[in-house]
Backbone as JSON Lines, residues from 0, in Angstrom:
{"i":0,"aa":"X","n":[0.78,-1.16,0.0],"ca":[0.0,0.0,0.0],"c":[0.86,1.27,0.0]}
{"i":1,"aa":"X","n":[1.8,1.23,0.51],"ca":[2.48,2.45,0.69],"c":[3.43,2.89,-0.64]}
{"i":2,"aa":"X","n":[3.65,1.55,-1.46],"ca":[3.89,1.57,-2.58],"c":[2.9,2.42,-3.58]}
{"i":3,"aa":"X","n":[1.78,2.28,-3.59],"ca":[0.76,2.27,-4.27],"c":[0.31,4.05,-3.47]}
{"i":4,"aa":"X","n":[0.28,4.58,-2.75],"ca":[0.32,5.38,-2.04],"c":[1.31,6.64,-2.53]}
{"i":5,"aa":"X","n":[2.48,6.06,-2.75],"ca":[3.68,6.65,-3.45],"c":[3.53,6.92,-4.22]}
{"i":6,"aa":"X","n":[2.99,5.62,-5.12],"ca":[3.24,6.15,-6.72],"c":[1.75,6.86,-6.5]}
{"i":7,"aa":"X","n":[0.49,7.13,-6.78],"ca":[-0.37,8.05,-6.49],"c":[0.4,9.49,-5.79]}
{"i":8,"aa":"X","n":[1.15,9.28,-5.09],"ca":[1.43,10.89,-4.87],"c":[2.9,11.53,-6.02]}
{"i":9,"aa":"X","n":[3.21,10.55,-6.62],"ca":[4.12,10.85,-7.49],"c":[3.55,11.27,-8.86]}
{"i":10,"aa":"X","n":[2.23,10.54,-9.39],"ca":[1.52,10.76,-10.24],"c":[1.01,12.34,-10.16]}
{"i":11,"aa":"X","n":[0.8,12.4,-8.84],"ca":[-0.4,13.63,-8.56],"c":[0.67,14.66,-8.84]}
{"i":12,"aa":"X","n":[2.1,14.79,-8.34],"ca":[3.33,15.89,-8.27],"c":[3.17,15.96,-9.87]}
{"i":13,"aa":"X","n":[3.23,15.39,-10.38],"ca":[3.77,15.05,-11.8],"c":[2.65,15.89,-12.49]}
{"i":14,"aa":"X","n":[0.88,15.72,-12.16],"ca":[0.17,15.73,-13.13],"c":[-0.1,17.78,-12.66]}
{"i":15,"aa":"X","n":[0.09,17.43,-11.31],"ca":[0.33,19.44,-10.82],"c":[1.46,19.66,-11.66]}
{"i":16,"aa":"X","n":[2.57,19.49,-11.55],"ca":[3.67,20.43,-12.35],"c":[2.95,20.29,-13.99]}
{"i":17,"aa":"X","n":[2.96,19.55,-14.54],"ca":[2.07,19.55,-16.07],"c":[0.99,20.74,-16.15]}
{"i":18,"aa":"X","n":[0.38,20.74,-14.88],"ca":[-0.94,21.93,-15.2],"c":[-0.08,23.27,-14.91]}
{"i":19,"aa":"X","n":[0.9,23.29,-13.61],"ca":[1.39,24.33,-13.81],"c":[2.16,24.62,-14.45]}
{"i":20,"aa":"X","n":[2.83,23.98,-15.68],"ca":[3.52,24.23,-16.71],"c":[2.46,24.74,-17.88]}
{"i":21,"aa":"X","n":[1.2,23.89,-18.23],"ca":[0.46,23.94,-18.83],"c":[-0.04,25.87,-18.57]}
{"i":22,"aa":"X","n":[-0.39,25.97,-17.14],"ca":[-0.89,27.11,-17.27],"c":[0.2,28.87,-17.36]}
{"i":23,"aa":"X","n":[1.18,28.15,-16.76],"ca":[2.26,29.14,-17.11],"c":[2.43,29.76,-18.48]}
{"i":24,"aa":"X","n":[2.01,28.96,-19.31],"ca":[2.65,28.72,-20.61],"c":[1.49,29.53,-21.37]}
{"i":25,"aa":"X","n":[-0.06,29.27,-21.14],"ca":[-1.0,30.11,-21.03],"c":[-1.1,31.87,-20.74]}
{"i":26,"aa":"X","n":[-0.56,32.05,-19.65],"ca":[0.08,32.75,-19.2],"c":[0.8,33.89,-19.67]}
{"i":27,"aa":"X","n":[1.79,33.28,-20.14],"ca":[2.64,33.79,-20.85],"c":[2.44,34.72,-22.57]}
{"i":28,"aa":"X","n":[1.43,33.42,-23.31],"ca":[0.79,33.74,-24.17],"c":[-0.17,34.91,-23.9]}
{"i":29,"aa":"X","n":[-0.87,34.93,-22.96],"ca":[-1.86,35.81,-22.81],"c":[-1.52,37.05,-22.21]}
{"i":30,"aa":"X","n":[-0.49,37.43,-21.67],"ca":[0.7,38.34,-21.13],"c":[1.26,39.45,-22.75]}
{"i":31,"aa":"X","n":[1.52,38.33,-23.34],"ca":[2.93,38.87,-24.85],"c":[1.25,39.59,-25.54]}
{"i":32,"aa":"X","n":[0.35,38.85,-25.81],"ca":[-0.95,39.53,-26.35],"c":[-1.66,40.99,-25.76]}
{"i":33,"aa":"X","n":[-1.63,40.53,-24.44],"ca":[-2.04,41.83,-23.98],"c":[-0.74,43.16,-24.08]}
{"i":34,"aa":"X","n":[0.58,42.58,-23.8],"ca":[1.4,43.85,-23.92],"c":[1.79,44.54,-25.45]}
{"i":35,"aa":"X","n":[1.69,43.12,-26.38],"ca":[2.55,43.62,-27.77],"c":[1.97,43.44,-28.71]}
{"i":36,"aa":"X","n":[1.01,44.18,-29.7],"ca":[-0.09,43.76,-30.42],"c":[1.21,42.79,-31.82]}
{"i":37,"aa":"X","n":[0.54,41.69,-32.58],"ca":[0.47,41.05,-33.33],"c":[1.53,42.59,-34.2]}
{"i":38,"aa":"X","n":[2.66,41.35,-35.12],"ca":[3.85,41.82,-36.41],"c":[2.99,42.84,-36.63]}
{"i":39,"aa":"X","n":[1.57,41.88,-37.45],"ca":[1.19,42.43,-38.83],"c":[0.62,44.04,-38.58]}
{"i":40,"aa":"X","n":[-0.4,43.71,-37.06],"ca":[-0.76,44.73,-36.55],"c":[-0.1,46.27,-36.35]}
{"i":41,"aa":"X","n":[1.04,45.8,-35.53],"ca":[2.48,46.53,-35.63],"c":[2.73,47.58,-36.89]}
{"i":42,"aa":"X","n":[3.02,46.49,-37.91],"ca":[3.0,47.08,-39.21],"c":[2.38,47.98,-39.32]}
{"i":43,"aa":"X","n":[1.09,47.65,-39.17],"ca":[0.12,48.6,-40.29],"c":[-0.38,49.48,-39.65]}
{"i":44,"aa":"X","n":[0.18,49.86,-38.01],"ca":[0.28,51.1,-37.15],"c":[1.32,52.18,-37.84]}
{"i":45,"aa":"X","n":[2.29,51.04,-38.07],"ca":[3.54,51.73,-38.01],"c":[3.59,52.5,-39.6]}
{"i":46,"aa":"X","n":[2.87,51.93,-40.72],"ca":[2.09,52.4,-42.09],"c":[1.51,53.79,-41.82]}
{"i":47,"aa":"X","n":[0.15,53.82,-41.07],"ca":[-0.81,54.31,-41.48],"c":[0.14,55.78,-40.52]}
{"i":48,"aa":"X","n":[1.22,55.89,-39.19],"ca":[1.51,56.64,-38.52],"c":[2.72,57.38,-39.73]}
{"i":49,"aa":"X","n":[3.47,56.49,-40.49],"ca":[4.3,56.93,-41.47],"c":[3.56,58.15,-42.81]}
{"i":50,"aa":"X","n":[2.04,57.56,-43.35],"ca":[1.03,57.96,-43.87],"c":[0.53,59.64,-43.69]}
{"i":51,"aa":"X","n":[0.08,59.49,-41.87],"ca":[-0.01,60.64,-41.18],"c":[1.07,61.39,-41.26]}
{"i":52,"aa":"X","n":[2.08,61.37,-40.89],"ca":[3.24,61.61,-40.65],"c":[3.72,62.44,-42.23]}
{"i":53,"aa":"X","n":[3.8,61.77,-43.3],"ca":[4.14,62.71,-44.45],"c":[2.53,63.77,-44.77]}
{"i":54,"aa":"X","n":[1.65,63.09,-44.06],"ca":[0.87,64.1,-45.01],"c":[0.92,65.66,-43.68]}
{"i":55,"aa":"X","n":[1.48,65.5,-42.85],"ca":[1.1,66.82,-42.07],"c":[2.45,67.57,-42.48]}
{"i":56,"aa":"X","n":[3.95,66.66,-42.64],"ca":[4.84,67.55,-43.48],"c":[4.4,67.93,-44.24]}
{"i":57,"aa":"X","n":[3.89,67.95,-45.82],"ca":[3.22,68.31,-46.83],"c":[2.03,69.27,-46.23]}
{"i":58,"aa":"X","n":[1.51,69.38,-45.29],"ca":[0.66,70.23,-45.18],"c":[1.14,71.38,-44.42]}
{"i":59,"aa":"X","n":[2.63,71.12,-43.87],"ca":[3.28,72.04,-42.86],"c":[4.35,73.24,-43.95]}
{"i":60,"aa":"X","n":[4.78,72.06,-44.99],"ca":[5.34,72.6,-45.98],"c":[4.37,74.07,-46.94]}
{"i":61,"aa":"X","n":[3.57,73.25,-47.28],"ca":[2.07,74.12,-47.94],"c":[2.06,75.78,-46.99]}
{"i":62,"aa":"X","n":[1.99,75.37,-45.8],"ca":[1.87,76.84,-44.62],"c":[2.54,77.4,-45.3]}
{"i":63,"aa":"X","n":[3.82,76.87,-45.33],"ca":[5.21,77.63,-45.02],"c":[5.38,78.84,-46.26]}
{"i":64,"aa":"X","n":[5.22,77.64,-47.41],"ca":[5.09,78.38,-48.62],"c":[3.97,80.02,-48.68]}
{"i":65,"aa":"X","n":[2.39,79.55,-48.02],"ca":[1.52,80.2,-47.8],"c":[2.28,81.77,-47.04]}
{"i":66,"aa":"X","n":[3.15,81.3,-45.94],"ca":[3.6,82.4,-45.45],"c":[4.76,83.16,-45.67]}
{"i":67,"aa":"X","n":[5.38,82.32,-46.19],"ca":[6.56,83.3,-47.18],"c":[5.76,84.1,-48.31]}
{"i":68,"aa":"X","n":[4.44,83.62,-48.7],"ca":[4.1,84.64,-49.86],"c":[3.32,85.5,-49.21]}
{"i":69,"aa":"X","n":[3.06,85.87,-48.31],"ca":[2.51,86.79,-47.3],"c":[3.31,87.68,-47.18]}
{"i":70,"aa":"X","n":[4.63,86.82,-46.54],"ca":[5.27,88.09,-46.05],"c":[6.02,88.67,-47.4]}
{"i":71,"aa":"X","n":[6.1,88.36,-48.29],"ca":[6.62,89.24,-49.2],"c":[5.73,90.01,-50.28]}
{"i":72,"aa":"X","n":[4.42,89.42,-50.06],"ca":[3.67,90.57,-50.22],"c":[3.42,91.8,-48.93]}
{"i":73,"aa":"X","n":[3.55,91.6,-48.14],"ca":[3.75,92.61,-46.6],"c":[5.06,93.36,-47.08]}
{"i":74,"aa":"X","n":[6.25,93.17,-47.6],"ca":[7.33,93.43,-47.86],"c":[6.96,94.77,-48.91]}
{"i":75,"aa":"X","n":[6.31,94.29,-50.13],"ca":[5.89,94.76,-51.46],"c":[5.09,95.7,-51.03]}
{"i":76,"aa":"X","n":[4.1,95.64,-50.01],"ca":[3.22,96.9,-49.3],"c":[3.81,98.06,-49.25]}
{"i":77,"aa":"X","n":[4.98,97.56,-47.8],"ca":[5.74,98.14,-47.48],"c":[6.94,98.89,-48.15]}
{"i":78,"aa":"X","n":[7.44,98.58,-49.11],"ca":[7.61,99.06,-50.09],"c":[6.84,100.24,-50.75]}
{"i":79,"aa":"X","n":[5.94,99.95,-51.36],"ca":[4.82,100.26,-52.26],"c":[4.95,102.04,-51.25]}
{"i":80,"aa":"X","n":[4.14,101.49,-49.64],"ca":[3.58,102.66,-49.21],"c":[4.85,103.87,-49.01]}
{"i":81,"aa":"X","n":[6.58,103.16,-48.74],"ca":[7.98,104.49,-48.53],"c":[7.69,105.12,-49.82]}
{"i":82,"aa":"X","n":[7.03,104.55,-50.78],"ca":[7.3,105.1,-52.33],"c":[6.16,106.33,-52.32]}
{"i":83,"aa":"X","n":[5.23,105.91,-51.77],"ca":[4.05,106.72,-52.17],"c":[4.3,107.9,-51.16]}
{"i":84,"aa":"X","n":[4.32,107.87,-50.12],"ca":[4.71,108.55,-48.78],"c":[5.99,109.51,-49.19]}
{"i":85,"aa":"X","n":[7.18,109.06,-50.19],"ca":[8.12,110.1,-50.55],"c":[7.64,110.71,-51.94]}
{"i":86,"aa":"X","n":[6.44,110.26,-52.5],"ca":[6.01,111.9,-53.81],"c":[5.04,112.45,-53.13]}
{"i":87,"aa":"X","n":[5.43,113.76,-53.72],"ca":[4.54,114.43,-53.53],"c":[3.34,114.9,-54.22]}
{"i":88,"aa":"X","n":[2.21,114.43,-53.86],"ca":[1.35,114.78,-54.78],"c":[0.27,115.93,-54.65]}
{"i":89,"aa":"X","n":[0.45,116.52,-55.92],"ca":[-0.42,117.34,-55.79],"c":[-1.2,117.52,-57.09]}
{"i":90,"aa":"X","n":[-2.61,118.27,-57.61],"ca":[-3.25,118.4,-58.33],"c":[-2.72,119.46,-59.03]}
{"i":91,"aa":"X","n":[-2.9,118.92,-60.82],"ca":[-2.81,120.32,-61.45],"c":[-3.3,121.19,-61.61]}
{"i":92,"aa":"X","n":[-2.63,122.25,-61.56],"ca":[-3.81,123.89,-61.86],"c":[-4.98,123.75,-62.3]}
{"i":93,"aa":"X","n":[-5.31,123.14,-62.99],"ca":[-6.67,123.11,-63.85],"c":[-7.57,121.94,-63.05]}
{"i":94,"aa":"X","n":[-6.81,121.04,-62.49],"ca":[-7.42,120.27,-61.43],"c":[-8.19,121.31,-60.13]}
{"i":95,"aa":"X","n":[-7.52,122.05,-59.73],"ca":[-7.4,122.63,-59.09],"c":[-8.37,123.72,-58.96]}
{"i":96,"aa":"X","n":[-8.8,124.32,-60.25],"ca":[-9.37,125.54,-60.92],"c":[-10.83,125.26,-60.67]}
{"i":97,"aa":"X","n":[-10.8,123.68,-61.16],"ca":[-12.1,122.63,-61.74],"c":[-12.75,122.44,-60.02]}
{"i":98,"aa":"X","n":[-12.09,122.44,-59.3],"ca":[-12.18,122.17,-57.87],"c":[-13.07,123.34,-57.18]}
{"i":99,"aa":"X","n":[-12.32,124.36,-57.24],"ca":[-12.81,125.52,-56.9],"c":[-14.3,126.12,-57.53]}
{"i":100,"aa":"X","n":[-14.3,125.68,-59.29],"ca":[-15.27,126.13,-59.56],"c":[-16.32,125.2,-58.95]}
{"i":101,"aa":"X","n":[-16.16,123.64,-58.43],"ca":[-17.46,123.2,-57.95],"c":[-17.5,123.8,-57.0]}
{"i":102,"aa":"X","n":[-16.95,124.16,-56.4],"ca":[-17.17,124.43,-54.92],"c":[-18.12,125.93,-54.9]}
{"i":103,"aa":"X","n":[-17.64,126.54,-55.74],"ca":[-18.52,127.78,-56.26],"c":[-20.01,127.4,-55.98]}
{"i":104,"aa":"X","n":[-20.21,126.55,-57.39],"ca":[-21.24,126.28,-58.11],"c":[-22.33,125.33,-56.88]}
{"i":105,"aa":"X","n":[-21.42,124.77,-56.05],"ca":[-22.35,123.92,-54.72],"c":[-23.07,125.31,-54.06]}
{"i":106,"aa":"X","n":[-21.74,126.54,-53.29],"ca":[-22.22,127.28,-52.8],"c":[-23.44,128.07,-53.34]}
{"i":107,"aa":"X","n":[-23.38,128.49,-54.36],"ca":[-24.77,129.02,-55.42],"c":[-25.72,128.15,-55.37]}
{"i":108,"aa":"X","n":[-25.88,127.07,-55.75],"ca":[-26.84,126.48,-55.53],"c":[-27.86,126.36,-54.2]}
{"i":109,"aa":"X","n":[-26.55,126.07,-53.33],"ca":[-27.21,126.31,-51.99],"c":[-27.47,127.62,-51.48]}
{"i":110,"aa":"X","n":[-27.16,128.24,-51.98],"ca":[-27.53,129.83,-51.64],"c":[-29.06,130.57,-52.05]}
{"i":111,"aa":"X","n":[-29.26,129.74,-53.77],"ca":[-30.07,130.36,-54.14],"c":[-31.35,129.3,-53.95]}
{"i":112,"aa":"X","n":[-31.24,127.83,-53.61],"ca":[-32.46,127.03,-53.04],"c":[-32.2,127.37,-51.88]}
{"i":113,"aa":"X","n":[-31.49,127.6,-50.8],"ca":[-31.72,127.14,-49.31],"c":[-32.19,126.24,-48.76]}
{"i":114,"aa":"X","n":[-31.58,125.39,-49.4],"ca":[-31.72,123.65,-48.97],"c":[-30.6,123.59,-48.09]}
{"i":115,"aa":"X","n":[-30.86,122.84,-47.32],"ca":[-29.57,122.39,-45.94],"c":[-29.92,120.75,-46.16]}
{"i":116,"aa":"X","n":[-28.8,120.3,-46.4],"ca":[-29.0,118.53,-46.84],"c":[-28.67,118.04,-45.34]}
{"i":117,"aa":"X","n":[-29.5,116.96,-45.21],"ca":[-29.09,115.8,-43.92],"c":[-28.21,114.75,-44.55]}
{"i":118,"aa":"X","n":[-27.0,114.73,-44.6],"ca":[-26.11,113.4,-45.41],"c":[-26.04,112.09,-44.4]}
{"i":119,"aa":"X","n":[-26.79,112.27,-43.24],"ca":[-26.46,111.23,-42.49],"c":[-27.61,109.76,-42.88]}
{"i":120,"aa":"X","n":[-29.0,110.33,-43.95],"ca":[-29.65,109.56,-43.82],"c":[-29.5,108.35,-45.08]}
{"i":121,"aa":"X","n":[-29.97,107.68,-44.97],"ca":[-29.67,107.23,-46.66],"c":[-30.88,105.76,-46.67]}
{"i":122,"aa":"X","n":[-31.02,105.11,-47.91],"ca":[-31.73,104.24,-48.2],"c":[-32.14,104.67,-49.12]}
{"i":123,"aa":"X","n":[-32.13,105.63,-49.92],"ca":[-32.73,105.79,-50.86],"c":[-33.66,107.26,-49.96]}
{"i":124,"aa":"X","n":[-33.28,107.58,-49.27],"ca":[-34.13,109.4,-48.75],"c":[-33.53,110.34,-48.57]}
{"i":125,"aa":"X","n":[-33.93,111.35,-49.38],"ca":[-33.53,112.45,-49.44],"c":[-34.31,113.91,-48.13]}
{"i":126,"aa":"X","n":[-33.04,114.2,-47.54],"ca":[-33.78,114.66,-46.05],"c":[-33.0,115.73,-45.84]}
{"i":127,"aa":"X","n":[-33.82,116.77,-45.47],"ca":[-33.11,117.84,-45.55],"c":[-34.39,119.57,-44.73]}
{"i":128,"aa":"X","n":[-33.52,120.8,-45.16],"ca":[-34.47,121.68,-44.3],"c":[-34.61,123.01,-45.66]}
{"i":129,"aa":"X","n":[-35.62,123.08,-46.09],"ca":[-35.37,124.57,-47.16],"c":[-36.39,125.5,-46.3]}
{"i":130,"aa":"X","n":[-35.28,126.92,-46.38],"ca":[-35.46,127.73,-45.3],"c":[-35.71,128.95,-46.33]}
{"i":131,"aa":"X","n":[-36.24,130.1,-44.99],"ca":[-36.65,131.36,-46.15],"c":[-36.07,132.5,-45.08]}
{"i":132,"aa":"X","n":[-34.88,133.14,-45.99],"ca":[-34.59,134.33,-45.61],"c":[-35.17,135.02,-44.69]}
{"i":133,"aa":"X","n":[-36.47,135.83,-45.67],"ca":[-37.44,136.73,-45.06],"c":[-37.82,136.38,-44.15]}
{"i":134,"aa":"X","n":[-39.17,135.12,-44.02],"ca":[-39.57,134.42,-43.06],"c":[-39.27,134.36,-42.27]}
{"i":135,"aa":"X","n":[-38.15,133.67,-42.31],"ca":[-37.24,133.0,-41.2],"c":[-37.46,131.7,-41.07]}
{"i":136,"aa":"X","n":[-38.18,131.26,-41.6],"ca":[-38.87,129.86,-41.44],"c":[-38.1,128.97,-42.04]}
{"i":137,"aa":"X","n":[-38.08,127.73,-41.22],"ca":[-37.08,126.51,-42.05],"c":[-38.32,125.25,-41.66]}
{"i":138,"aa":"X","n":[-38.62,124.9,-43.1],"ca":[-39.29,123.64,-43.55],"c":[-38.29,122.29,-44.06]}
{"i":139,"aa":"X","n":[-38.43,121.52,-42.86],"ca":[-37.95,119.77,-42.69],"c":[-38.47,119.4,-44.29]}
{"i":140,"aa":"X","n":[-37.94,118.58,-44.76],"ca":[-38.6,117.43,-45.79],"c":[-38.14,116.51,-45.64]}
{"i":141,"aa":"X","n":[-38.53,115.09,-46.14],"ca":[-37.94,113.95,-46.51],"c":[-38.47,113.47,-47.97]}
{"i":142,"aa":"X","n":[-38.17,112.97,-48.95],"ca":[-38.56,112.21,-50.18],"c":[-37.78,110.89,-50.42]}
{"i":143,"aa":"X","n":[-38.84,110.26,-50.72],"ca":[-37.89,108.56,-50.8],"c":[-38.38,108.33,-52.09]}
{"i":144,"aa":"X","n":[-36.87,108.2,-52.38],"ca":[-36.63,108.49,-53.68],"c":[-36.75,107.03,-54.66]}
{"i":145,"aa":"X","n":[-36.87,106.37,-53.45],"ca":[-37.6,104.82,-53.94],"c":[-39.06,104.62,-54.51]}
{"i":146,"aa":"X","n":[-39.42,105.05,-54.46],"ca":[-40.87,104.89,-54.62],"c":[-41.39,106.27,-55.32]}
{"i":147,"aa":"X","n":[-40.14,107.3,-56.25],"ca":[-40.72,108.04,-57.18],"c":[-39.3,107.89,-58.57]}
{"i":148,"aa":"X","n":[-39.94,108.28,-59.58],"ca":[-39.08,108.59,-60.52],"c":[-38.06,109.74,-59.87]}
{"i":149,"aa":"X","n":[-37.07,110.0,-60.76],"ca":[-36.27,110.99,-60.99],"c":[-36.94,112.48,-60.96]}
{"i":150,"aa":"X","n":[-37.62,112.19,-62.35],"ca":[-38.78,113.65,-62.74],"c":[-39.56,113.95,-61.4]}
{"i":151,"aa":"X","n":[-39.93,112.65,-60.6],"ca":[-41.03,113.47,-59.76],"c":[-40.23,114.09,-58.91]}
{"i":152,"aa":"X","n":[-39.18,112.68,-58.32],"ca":[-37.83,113.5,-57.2],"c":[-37.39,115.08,-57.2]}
{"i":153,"aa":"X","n":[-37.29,115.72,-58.66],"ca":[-36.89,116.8,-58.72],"c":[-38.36,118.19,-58.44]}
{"i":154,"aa":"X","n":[-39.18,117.16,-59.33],"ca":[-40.45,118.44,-58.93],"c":[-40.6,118.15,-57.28]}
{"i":155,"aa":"X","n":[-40.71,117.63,-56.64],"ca":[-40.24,118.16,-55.55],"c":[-40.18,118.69,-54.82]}
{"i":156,"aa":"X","n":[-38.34,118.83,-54.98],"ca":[-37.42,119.28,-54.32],"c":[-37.84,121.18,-54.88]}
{"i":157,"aa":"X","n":[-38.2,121.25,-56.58],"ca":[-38.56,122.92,-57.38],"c":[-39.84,122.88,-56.39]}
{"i":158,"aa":"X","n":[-40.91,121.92,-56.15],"ca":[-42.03,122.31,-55.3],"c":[-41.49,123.2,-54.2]}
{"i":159,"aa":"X","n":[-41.01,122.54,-53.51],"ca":[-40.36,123.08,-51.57],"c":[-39.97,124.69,-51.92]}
{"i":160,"aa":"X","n":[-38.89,124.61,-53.42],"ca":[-37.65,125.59,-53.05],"c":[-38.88,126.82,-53.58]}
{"i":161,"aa":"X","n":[-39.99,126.73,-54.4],"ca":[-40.94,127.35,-55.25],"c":[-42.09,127.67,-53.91]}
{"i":162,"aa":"X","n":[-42.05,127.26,-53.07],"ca":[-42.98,127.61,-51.7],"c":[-41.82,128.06,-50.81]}
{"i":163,"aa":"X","n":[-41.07,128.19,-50.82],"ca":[-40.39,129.17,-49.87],"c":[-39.99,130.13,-50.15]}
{"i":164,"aa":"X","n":[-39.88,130.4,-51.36],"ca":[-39.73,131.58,-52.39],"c":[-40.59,132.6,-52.75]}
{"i":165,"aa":"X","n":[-42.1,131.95,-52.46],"ca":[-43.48,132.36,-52.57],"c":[-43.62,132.83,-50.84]}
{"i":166,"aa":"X","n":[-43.29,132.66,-50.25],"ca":[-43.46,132.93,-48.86],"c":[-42.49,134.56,-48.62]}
{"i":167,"aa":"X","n":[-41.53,134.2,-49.59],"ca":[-40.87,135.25,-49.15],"c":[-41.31,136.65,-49.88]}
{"i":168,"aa":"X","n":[-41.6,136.04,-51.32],"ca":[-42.58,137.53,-52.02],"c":[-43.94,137.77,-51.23]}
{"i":169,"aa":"X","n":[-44.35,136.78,-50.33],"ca":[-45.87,137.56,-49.96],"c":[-44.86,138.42,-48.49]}
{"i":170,"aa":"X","n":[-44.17,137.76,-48.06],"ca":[-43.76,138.76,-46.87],"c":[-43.24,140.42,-47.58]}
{"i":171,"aa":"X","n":[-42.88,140.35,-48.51],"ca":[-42.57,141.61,-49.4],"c":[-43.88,142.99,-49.56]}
């Protein structure tokens, strides 16, 4: 019996070290998997990161280019504006002449309608104050010039300046 006893506990040592070889070995496999993904896998990280990798050079390159032509158009500005900044410019006489006579020809106008323009309004309205000497009186208008012709726009403006004019011969 003790024979038989023996070999049963020699069997049993034997068939434990087998499982713990067996499971070591398991182990091990399931260890290298979890830490080191598969060649092929590897690879085709190591592909698609090479992939990435040239296309953001090429897109870093692209900037670069983008900003060298920036700055030498900034350059060309700069340029451009020492050039303009050292002539001197001025209008010719007759530029000059042509200038003066509008400026005339505004003042007359406004002298002889007495229209005072509002330039702040716009959309298409014409807004403004025609006033009368004599009177003294200053009449507001507005005309939206949207919603009349030209022809009417101007009769008008001869309406207003033609009633303040009439105001001033009856004060006479």
């Amino acid at each position: 019996m003790s024979k038989e006893v023996e070999h049963h506990c020699s069997n049993s040592i034997k068939d434990a070290k087998d499982l713990i070889k067996q499971l070591t070995s398991r182990l091990v496999l399931k260890e290298q998997e979890n830490l080191a993904p598969s060649e092929a896998e590897f690879a085709d990280r190591v592909h698609k990161l090479g992939v990435e990798n040239a296309t953001i050079a090429s897109d870093i390159d692209d900037l670069c280019a983008v900003i060298e032509n920036k700055n030498k158009n900034i350059i060309r500005l700069q340029t451009e504006i020492i050039a303009c900044s050292k002539e001197e410019i001025t209008l010719p006489p007759v530029l000059q002449q042509e200038d003066s006579r509008t400026t005339y020809a505004l003042s007359l106008y406004s002298k002889i309608s007495n229209i005072s323009w509002n330039y702040t309004e716009s959309n298409g309205i014409l807004e403004g104050y025609v006033g009368s000497d004599q009177s003294q009186q200053v009449t507001p208008f507005q005309i939206d010039t949207q919603s009349l012709t030209d022809f009417e726009t101007a009769n008008q403006l001869w309406n207003l300046i033609g009633s303040a004019s009439d105001a001033e011969y009856e004060m006479l």
